[in-house]
Phi, psi and omega in degrees: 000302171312320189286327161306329221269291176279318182296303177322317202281328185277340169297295185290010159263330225240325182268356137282005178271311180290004173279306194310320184288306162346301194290315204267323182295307190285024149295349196229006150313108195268149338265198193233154186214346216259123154285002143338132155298278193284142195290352176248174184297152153014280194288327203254010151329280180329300203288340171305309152273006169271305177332279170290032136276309192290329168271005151281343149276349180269314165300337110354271178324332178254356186254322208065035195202090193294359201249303149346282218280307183304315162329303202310281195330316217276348158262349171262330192275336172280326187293339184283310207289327198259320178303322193280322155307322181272003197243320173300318176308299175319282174246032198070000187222127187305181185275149171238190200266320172301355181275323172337301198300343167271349125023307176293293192284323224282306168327297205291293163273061186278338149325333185260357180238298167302005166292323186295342202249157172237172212320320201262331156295349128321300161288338161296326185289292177290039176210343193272310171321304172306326193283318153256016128297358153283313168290337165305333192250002164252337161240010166295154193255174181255344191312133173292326183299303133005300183296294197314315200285312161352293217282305189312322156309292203296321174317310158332286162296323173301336169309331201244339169343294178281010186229356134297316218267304160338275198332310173321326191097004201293163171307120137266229214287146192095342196246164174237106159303120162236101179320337209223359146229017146271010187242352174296285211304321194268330196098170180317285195304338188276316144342256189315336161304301227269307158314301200297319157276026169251337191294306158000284193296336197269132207265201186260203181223124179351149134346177160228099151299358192286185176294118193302168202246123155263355192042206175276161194271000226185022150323061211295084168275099185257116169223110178250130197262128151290152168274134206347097214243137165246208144242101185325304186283325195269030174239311165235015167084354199250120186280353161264021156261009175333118148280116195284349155308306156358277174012279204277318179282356209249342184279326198247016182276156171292354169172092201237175170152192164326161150257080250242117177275167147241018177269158167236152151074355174172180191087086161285295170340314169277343163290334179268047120278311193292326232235306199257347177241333165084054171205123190277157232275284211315053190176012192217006162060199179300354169296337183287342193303319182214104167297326199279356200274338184231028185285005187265349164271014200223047188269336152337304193296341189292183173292331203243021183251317208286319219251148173297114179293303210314327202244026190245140161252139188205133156217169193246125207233154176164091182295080198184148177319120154323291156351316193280150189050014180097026185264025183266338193256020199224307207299315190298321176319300183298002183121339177277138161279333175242147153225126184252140200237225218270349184275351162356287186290148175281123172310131193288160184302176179288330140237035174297335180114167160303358197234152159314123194253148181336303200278345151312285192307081166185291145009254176316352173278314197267344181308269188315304180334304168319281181306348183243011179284027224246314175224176177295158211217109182235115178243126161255094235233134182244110173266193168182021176320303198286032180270169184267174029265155164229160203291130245259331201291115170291319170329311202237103154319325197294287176317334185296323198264322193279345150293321191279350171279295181358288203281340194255016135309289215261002175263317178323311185263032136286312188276318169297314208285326213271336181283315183285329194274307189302338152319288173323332197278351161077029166234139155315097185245143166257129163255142165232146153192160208189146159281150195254325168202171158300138169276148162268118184221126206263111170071023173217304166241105199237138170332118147160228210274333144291097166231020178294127162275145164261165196234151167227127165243040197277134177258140224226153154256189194273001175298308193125355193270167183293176089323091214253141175305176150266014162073345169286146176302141175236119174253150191245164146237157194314343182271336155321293170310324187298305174280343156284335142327278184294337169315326200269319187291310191299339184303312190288315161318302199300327212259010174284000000 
């Protein structure tokens, strides 16, 4: 009974000491807004120091070592707090509770992520982990008191949690959550929490009943999402970076202008959810963070879901692992029939770059396109040559930028070859084709209030001349694209 006793008592020194640090490390969690002694609201005080009881009891419970379990804490709310700046700085947005869920990818694929980061914050991250796995493995204790009172804290705080979590209030489904003024009022950890149990909470959405689309019978549907494919001058001011495919599809499209994504430098996902499924941020609640993570419930909206199967054929192409974000489980769901992925390709040459390049995907497109006229047709295409890093010196913006011009070159004459070959095949085609975000380029293209990429839409009859538009600009957002597609396809029906 006395080591219960004394175990209560080092609990009750140790663990308002780790609230505190808990309160100060997410104090420096960006951005910040409060002039207040405490720097976040109340509510989101509360949910912070619940927080950090539980993983101080939980942690408690497996060390026995109180002094143990307050480090753990005051190093996972600080490693967030520092990861979540730096993630801001990169693409403009604090952490969300779904990056968590990628996790996963950062192991299979860490080119996409640890490129962002630099050497010496890499090592700092990576030195910290170790350092406390030595402590964890030099000062946990075997004692049981310590673990019993752990559990009794962590029940405890778990009890209260989820009534902390109420109280904040955050938006669900009908509301559009903005990470960068919940994480000003509430703090990081609260933010995150607070999302992830309103994401909980959110249902599927109805079926999608209207009617299927049959279009022309003999129908070419091309949708290419590029990898951060831009328009150079409204990124970099300079007009003589103009891309004449851009130009040129933009001169004969039926209907072209923004795209207005909201990721910057990555979230592919939410511009290709929005683009395949037609259902918009303002409507998918704390769901916008990641779509793909709840899209198996909403596969009625896709497109290809949209179009009479009897008379449609689709594949979804995307030289790269199937695996990342599901979409080898997600695509067949939405409707596709086929998928062609990374085993397509042939690996690119040495100097071609790390990625399967645009003009191989341009290749395969016009491959099917050929090979499917027998019926209508929907090809949807991810590329991902123009994906980064690009070179880190903040100093010389210029130099910074011209490997990502380079490449974004080579998306540019993709978009010419795909304007000149489909036409020739002597079918009715909708070419759509748009960028999924702006690149993060450290001192040329950087997170803020522009963040649009262009769209082109242009319609072919079956002769090859174009179908010209009102020539005027439009701006959509993706899920916007997503019904001006379909609008088009029924357009193309009708003139049959």
């Amino acid at each position: 009974m006395a080591r219960v006793i004394e175990a209560w008592r080092e609990l009750a020194l140790a663990a308002p000491l780790a609230g505190l640090f808990a309160i100060l490390a997410d104090a420096f969690a960006l951005p910040r807004g409060r002039t207040s002694l405490l720097p976040r609201s109340l509510g989101g005080t509360a949910v912070l120091v619940l927080a950090a009881m539980l993983v101080f009891a939980l942690a408690l419970v497996l060390t026995g070592a109180p002094v143990v379990s307050g480090v753990v804490v005051v190093a996972l709310f600080g490693a967030l707090a520092l990861i979540s700046n730096i993630k801001r700085r990169v693409l403009g947005e604090p952490l969300v509770f779904s990056d968590f869920a990628l996790i996963g990818a950062v192991f299979q694929h860490p080119q996409f992520y640890l490129t962002a980061l630099r050497p010496a914050q890499v090592a700092v991250l990576g030195g910290g982990v170790a350092a406390l796995v030595v402590v964890l493995a030099s000062l946990s204790s075997l004692d049981l008191a310590p673990r019993l009172a752990g559990l009794g804290l962590g029940l405890g705080a778990g009890a209260g949690l989820p009534a902390a979590l109420r109280r904040i209030g955050f938006p669900g489904t009908g509301q559009v959550p903005d990470p960068d003024s919940d994480v000003m009022r509430h703090g990081l950890v609260a933010s995150l929490l607070a999302h992830w149990y309103a994401w909980r909470g959110t249902a599927d959405p109805e079926p999608c009943r209207v009617p299927l689309i049959a279009g022309a019978p003999d129908q070419l549907v091309v949708i290419v999402q590029c990898e951060s494919f831009t328009d150079p001058v409204a990124v970099f001011g300079d007009p003589a970076l103009s891309l004449p495919g851009l130009e040129a599809a933009r001169s004969c499209a039926l209907q072209h202008g923004r795209l207005l994504v909201s990721g910057f430098g990555a979230y592919t996902m939410r511009t290709e959810f929005g683009v395949l499924f037609g259902r918009g941020e303002e409507v998918l609640g704390t769901r916008r963070f990641d779509p793909f993570l709840t899209a198996r419930g909403e596969t009625s909206y896709a497109l290809p879901k949209r179009l009479d199967r009897s008379g449609w054929t689709s594949w979804f192409v995307h030289p790269h692992d199937m695996r990342f974000y599901g979409r080898d489980r997600l695509m067949p769901e939405a409707g596709f029939d086929q998928l062609v992925g990374d085993e397509a390709f042939a690996p690119p040459a040495p100097e071609e770059g790390r990625y399967v390049t645009d003009a191989a995907v341009a290749d395969r497109i016009i491959a099917l396109a050929q090979q499917s006229s027998a019926g209508a047709s929907l090809i949807y295409a991810v590329t991902i040559e123009n994906h980064g890093p690009w070179a880190p010196d903040e100093a010389d913006a210029a130099r910074n930028a011209a490997p990502y011009l380079r490449l974004l070159g080579h998306s540019d004459a993709m978009l010419e070859r795909l304007m000149d070959a489909l036409p020739r095949i002597g079918r009715p085609t909708i070419l759509c084709f748009f960028g999924d975000h702006r690149p993060s380029i450290p001192g040329a293209s950087e997170p803020g209030a522009e963040r649009h990429t262009p769209y082109v839409l242009v319609r072919f009859a079956a002769d090859g001349t174009p179908v010209p538009g009102s020539g005027a600009e439009c701006d959509l957002t993706p899920a916007e694209l997503h019904h001006a597609i379909l609008d088009a396809i029924r357009l193309g029906g009708l003139e049959r």
